[in-house]
Backbone as numpy.savetxt, mean C-alpha at the origin, in Angstrom:
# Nx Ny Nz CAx CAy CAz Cx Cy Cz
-19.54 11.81 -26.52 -18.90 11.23 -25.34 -19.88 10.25 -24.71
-19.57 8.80 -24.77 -21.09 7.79 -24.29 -20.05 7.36 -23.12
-21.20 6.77 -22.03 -20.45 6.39 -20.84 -21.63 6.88 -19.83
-21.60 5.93 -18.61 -22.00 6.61 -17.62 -21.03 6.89 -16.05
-21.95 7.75 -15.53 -21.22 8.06 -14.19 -22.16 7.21 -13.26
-21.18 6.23 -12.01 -22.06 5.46 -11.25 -23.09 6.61 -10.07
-23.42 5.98 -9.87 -23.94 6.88 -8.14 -24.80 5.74 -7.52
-24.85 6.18 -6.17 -25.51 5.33 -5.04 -27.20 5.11 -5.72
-27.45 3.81 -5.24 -28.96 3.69 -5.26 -29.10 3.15 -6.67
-27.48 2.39 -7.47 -27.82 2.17 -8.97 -28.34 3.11 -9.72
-28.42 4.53 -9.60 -28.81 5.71 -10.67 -27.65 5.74 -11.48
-27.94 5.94 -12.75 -27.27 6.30 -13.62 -27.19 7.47 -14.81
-26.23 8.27 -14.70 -26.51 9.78 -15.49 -25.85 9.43 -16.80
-26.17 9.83 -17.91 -25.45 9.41 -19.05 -24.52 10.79 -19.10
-23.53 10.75 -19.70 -22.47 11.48 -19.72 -22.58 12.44 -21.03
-23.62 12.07 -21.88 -23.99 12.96 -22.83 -24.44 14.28 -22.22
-25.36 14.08 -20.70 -26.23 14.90 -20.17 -25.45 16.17 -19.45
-24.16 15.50 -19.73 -23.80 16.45 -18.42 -22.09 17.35 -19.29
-22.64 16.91 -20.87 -21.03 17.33 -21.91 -21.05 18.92 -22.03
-22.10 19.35 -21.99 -22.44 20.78 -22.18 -21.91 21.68 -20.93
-22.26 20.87 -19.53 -21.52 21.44 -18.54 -20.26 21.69 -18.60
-19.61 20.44 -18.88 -17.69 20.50 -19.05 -17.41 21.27 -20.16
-18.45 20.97 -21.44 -16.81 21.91 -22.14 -18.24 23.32 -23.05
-19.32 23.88 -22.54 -20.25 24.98 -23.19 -20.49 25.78 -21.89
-21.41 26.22 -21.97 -21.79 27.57 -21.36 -23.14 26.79 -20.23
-23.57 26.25 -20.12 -24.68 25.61 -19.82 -24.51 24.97 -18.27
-25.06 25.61 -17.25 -24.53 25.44 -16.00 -25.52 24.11 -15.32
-26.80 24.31 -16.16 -27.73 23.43 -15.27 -27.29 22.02 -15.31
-27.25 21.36 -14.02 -27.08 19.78 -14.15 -28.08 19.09 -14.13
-28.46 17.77 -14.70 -29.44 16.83 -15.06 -29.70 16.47 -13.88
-31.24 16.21 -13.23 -31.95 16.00 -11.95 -31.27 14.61 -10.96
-30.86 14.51 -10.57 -30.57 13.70 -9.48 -31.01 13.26 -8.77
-31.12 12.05 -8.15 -31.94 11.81 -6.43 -31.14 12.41 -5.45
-31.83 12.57 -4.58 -31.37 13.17 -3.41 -30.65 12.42 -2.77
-29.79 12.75 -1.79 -28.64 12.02 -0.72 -27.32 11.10 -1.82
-27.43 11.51 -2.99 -26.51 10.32 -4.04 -24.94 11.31 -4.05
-24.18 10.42 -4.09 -22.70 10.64 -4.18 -22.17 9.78 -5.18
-20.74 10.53 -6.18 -20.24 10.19 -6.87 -19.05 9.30 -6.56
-18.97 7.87 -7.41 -18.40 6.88 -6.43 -16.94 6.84 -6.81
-16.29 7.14 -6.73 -14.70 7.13 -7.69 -14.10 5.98 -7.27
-14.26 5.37 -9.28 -13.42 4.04 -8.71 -14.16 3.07 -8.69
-15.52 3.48 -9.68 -16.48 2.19 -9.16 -16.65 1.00 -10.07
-15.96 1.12 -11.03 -15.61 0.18 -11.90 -14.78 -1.06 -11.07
-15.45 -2.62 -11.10 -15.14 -3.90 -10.93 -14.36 -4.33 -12.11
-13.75 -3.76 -12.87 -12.62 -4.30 -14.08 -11.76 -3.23 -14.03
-10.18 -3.62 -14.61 -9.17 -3.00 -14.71 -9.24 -2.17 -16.09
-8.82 -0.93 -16.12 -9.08 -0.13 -17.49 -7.44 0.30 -17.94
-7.41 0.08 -18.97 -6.08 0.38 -19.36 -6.48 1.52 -20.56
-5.92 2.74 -20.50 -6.52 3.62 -21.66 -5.17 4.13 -22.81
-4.96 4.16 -23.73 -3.75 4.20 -24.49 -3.91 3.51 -25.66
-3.35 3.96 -26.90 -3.23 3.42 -28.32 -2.27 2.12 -28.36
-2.69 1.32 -29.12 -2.10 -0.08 -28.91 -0.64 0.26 -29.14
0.73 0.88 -29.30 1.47 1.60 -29.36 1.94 2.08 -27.85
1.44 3.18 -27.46 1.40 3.45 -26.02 1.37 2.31 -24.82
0.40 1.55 -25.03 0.56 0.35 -24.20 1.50 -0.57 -24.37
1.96 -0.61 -25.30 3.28 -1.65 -25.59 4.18 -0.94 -25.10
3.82 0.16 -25.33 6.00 0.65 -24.44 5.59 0.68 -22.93
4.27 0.94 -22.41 3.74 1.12 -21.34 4.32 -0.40 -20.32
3.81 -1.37 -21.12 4.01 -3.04 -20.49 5.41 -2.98 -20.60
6.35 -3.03 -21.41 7.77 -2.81 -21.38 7.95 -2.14 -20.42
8.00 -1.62 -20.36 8.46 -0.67 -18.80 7.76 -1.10 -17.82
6.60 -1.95 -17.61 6.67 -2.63 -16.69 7.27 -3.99 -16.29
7.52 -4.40 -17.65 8.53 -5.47 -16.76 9.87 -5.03 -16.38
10.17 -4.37 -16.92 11.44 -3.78 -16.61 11.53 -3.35 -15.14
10.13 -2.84 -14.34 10.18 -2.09 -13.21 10.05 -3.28 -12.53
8.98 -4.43 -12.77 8.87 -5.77 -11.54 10.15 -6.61 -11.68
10.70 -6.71 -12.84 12.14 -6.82 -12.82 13.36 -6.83 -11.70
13.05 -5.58 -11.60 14.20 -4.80 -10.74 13.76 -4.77 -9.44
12.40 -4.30 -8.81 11.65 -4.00 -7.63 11.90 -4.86 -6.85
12.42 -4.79 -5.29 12.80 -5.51 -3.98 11.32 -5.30 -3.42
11.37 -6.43 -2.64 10.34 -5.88 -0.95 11.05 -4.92 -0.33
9.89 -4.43 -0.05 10.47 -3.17 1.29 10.45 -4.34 2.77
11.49 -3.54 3.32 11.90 -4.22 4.52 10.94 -3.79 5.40
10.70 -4.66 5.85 9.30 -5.03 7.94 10.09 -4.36 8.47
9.58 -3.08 8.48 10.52 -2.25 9.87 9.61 -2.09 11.26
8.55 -2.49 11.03 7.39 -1.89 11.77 6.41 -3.63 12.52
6.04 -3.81 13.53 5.59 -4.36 14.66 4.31 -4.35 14.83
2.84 -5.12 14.56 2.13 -4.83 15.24 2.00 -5.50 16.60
0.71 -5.29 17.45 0.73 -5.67 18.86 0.31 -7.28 18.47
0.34 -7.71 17.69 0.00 -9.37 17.27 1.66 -9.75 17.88
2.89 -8.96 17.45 4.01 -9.45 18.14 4.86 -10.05 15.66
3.71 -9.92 14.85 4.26 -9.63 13.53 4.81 -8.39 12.94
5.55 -8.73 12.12 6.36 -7.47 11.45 5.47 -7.30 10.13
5.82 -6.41 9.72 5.27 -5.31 8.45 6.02 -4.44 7.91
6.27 -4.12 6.35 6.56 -3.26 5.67 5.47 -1.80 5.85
5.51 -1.03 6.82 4.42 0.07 6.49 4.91 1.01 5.50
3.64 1.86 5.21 3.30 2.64 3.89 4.97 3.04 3.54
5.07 3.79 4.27 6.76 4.76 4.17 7.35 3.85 3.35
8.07 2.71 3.78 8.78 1.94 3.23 8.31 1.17 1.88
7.34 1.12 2.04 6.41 0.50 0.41 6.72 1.41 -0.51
6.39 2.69 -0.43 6.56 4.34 -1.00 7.97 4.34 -1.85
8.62 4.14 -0.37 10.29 4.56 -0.31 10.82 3.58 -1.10
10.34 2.03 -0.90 11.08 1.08 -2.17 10.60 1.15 -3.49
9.60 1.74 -3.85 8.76 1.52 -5.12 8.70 2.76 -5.65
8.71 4.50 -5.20 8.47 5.40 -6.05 9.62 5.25 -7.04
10.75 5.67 -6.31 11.94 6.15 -7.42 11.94 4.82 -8.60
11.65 4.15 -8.30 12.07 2.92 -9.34 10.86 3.15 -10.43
9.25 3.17 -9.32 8.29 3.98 -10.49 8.68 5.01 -11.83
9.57 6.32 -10.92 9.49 7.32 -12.17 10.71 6.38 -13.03
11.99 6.02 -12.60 13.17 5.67 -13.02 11.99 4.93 -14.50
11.41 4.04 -14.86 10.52 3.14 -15.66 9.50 4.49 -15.97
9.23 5.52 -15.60 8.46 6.29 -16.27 6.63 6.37 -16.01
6.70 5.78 -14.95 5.37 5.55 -13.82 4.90 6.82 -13.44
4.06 7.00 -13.19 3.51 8.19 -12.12 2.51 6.83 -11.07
2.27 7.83 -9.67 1.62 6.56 -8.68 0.38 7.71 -7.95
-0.73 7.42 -8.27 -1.89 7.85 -7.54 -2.67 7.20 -6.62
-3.49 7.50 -5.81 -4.35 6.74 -4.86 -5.25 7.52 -4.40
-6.89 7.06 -4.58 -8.04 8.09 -4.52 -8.58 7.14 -3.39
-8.50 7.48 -2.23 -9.81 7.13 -1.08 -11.22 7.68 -1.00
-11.87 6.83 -0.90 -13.24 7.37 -0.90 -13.80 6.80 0.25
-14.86 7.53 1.23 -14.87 7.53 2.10 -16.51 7.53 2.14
-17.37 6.53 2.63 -18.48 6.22 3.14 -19.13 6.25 3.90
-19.24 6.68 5.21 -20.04 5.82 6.72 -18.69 5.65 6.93
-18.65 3.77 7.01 -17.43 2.51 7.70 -17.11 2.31 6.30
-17.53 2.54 4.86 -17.08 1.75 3.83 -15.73 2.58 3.53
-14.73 2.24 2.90 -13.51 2.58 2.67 -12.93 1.91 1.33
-12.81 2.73 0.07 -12.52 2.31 -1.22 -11.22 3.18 -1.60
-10.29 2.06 -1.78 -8.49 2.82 -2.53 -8.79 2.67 -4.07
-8.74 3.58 -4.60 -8.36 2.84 -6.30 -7.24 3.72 -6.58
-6.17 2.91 -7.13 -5.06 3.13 -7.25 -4.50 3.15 -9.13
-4.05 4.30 -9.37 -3.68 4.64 -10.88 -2.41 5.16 -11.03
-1.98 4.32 -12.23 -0.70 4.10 -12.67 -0.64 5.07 -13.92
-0.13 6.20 -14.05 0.21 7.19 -15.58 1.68 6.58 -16.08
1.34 7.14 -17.62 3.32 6.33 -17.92 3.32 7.47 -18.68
4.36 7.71 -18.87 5.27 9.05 -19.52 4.68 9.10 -21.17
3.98 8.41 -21.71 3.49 8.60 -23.10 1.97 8.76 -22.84
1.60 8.85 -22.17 0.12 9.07 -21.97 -1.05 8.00 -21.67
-0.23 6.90 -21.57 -1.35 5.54 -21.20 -1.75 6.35 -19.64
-2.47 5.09 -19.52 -2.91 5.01 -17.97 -4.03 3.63 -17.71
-3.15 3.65 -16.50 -3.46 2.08 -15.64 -4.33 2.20 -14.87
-5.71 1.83 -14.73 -6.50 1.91 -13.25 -6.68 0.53 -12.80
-6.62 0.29 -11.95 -7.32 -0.66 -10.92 -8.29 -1.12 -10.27
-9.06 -1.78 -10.29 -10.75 -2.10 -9.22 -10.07 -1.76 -8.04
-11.40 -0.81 -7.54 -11.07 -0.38 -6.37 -10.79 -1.36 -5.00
-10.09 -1.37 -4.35 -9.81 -2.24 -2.66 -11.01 -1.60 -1.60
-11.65 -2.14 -1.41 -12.83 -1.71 -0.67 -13.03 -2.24 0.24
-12.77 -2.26 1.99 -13.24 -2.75 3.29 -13.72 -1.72 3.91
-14.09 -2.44 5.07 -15.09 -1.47 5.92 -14.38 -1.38 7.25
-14.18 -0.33 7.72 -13.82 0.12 9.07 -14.76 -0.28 10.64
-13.86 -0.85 11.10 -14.72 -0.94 12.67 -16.05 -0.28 13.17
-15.47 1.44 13.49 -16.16 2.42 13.69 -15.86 3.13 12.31
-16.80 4.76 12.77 -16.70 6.06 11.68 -15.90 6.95 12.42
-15.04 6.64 13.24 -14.32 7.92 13.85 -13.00 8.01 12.87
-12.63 9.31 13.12 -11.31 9.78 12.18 -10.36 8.72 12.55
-9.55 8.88 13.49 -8.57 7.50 13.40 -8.62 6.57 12.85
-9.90 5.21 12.99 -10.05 4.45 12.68 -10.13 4.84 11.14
-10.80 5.40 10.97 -11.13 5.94 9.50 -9.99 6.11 8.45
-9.00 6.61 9.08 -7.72 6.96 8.33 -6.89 5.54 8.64
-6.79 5.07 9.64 -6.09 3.89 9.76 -6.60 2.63 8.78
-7.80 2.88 8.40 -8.20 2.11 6.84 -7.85 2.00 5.51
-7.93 3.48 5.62 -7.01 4.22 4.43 -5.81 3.69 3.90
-4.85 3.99 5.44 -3.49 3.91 4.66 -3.49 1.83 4.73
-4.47 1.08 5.56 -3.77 0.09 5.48 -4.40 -0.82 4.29
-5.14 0.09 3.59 -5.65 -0.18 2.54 -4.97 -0.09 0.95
-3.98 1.41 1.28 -3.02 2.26 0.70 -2.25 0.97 0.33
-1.80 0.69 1.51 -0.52 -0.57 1.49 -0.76 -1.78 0.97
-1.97 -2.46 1.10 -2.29 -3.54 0.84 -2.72 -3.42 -1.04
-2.99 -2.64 -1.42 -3.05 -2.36 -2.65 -1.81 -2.18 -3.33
-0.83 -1.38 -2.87 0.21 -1.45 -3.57 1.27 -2.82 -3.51
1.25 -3.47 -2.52 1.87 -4.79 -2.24 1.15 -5.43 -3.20
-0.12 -5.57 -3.58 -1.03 -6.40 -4.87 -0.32 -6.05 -6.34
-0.25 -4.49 -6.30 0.04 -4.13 -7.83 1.01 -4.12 -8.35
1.91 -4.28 -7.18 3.54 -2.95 -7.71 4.05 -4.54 -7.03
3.62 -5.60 -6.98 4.23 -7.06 -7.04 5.16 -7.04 -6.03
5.01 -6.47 -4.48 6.15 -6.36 -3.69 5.00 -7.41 -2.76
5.90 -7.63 -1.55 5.70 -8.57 -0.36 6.33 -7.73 0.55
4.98 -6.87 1.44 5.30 -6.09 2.26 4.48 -6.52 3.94
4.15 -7.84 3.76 3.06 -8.09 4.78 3.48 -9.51 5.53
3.08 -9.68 6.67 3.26 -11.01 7.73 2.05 -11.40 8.04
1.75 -10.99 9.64 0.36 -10.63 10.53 -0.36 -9.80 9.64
-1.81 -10.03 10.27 -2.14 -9.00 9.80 -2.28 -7.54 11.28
-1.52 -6.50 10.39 -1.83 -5.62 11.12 -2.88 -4.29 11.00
-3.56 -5.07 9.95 -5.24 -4.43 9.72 -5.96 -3.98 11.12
-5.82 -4.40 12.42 -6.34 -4.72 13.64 -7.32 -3.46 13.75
-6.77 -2.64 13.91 -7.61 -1.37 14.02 -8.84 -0.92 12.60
-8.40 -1.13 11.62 -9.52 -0.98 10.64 -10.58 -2.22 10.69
-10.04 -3.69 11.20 -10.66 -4.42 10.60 -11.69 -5.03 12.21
-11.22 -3.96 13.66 -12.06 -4.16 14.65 -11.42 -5.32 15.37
-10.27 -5.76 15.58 -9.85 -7.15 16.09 -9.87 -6.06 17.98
-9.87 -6.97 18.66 -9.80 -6.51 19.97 -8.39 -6.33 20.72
-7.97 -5.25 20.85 -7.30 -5.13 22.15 -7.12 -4.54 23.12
-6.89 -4.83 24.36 -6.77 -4.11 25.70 -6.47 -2.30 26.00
-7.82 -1.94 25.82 -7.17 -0.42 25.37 -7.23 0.59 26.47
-5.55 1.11 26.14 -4.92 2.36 26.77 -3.74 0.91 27.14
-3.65 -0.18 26.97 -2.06 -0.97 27.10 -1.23 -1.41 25.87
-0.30 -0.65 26.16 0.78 -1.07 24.95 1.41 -2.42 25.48
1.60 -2.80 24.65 2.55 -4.22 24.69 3.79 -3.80 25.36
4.21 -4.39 26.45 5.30 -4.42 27.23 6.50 -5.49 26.60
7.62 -4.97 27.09 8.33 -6.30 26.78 8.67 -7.10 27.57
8.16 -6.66 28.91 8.13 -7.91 29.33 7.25 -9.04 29.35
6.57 -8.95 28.13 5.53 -9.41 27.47 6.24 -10.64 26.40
6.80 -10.02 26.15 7.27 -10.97 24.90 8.71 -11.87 25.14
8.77 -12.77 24.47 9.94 -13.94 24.60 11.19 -13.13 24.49
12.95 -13.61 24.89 13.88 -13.18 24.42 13.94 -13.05 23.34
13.60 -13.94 22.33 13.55 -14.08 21.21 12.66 -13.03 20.49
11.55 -12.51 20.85 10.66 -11.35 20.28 11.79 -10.34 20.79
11.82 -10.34 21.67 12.89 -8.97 22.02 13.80 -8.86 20.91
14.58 -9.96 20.60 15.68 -9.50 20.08 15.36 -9.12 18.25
14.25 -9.95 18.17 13.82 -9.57 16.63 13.46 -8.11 16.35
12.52 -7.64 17.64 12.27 -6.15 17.78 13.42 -5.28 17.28
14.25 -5.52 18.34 15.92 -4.58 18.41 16.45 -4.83 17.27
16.19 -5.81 16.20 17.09 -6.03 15.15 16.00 -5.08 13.92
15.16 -5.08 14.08 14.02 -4.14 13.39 14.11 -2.97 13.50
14.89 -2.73 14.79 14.40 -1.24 14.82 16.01 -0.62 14.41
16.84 -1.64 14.79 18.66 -1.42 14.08 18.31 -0.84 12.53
17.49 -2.29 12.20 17.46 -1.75 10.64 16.35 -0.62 10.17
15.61 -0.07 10.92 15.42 0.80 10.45 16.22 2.40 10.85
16.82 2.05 11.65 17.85 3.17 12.09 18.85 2.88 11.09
19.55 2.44 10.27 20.25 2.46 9.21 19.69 2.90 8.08
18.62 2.83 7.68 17.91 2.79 6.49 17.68 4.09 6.61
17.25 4.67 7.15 17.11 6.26 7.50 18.14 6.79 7.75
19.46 6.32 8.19 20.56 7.18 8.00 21.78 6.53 6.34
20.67 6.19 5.75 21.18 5.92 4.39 21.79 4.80 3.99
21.70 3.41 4.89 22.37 2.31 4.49 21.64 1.60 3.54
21.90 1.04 2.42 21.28 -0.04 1.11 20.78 -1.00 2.24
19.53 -1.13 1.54 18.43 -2.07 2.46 19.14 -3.76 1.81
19.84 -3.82 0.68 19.85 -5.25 0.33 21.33 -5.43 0.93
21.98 -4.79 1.49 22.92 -4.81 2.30 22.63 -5.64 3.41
21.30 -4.66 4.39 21.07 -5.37 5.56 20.30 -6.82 5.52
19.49 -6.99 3.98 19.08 -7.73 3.78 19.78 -9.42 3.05
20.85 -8.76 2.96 21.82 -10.23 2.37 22.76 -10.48 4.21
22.73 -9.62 4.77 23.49 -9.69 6.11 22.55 -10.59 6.73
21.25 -10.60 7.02 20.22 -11.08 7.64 20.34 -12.61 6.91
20.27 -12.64 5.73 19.97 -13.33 5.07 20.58 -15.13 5.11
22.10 -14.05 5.08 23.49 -14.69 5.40 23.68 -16.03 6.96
23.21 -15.25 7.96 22.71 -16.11 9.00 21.22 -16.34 9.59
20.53 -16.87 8.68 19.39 -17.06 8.77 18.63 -17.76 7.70
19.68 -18.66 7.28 19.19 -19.85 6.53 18.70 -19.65 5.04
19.40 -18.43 4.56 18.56 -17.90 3.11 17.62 -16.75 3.42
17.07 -16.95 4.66 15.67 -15.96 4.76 16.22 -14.85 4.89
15.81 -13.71 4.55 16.26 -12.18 4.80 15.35 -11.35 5.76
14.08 -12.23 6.15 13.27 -11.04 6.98 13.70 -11.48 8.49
13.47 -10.37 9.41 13.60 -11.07 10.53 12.79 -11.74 11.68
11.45 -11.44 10.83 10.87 -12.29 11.34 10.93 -13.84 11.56
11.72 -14.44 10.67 11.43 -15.78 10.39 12.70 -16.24 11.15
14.07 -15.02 12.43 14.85 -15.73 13.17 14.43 -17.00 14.48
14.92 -18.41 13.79 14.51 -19.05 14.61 15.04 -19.04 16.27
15.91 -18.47 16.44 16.47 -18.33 18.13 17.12 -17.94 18.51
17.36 -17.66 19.45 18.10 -16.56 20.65 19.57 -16.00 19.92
19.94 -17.47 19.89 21.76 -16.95 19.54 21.80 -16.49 17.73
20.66 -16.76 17.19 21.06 -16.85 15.49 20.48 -15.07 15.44
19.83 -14.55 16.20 19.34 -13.00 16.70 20.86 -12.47 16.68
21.37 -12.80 17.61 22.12 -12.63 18.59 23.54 -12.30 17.42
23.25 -13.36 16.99 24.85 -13.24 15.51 24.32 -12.13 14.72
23.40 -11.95 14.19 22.81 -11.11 13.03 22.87 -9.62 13.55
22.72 -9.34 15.26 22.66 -8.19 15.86 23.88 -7.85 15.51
25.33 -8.72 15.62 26.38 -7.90 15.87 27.04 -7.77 14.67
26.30 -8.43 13.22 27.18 -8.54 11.97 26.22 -7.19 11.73
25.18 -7.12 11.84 24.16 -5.69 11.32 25.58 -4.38 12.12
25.39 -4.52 13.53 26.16 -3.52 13.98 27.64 -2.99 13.02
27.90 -3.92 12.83 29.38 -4.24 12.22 29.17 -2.94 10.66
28.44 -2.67 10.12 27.80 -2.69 9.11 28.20 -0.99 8.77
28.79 -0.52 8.20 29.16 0.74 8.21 28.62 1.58 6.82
C-alpha cells in the first residue's frame, strides 16, 4: 500500500508504516511531531477512483444528472437586501435526482482555529468515487456560530460549483467572511424600497408553496412568464411587474 498521509508542519508518514496497524495485530504507531493533525481532504487535485469501466458508466450518469438538474429557488434574503438558494433548497433540488442517477453525496468539514475546509465526495452505485479539492476559507472569529456559519456556507458554495446548479446572488458569506453589520439590528422594512418589500413577500409566497408541495418550475415559469424570461425574483424590475407576479403566484393551486 504506497501513499502518504498529509499532516501539519509538511510531515509526512508513509502509509506502509502504519499497514500493520489497519489490517495485523500491531498497535504501535510511527513517531509523530507533536501538536500535528490529520488534514482530510488535503489533496489540491480531483481523484476519481474506479476501473476504466466503472468510470464510464459513472460519467454517463452524470450527464444524465446535469442534464436534468434545475437551480434551486432563492428562497432566503440576506441583510445586503440579495436573495439566495440556502443549503435546504440546494439539498432538496439535487439529492433525489443524485440517487435517481445513482450518486451518493458526502461532505467532510474540517475545522482549524478560523481555517475552514469542505471536501465534498461523490460515490456511484458501481463503486467509483468522485473527490474534490477541498473549498477552504477562513472564518472571521473561532466562535461556534461563526464557525458553523462557514461550514454550511461553504457546504453550499461547493455544491453550487459541483452539482452545476446556480444557487447564489449577493454574497451572503457576511458572517463567515467578517463583512460588518450593525449588531443586535435586524433589517426593518421600513428600511427597504416598495419594491424590496414586495420581492421579499414574493420569496417568502414561494417558499410557503414549496413546502406545502407545489413544483418549483411551476412557480418558476409563473415568475418567469412576467418578468421578461427571468425566473428569479430578484431580477423584478418594479412595483407593478411584483405586483402581477404576486397575484398569478397566489392564483396557483
Amino acid at each position: 500500500m504506497k501513499g502518504s498521509i498529509c499532516l501539519e508542519e509538511n510531515t509526512n508518514v508513509n502509509l506502509d508504516d502504519l499497514q500493520e496497524v489497519v489490517v495485523g495485530e500491531t498497535t504501535d504507531l510511527p513517531e509523530l511531531p507533536e501538536n500535528y493533525a490529520l488534514l482530510l481532504g488535503s489533496k489540491e487535485y480531483m481523484e476519481i477512483i474506479g476501473t476504466p469501466e466503472q468510470r464510464q458508466e459513472m460519467f454517463e450518469a452524470w450527464a444524465g444528472f446535469v442534464g436534468e438538474v434545475s437551480n434551486p429557488l432563492k428562497t432566503a434574503a440576506n441583510y445586503n437586501k440579495g436573495n439566495y438558494a440556502p443549503l435546504n433548497e440546494v439539498l432538496d433540488e439535487t439529492r433525489p435526482l443524485l440517487s435517481k442517477y445513482g450518486f451518493g453525496l458526502m461532505q467532510f468539514p474540517v475545522v482549524a482555529g478560523t481555517k475552514v475546509s469542505i471536501t465534498t465526495m461523490l460515490s456511484f452505485k458501481n463503486g467509483a468515487c468522485w473527490t474534490f479539492p477541498p473549498l477552504t476559507m477562513n472564518a472571521a472569529k473561532d466562535d461556534p456560530q461563526t464557525i458553523i456559519a462557514t461550514v454550511t456556507y461553504g457546504r453550499r458554495a461547493a455544491l453550487n460549483a459541483i452539482l452545476v446548479v446556480y444557487g447564489e446572488n449577493d454574497d451572503d458569506g457576511n458572517a463567515a467572511s467578517g463583512a460588518k453589520q450593525q449588531k443586535g439590528k435586524a433589517v426593518k422594512r421600513t428600511d427597504l424600497s416598495e419594491l424590496d418589500v414586495a420581492k421579499q413577500e414574493i420569496i417568502k409566497l414561494c417558499s410557503q408553496k414549496v413546502r406545502t408541495g407545489m413544483d418549483k418550475e411551476l412557480l418558476y415559469n409563473t415568475i418567469s412568464e412576467y418578468n421578461n424570461g427571468n425566473r428569479q425574483p430578484n431580477t423584478i424590475p418594479d412595483v407593478e411587474t411584483a405586483k402581477t407576479i404576486m397575484a398569478k403566484l397566489k392564483e396557483l393551486k
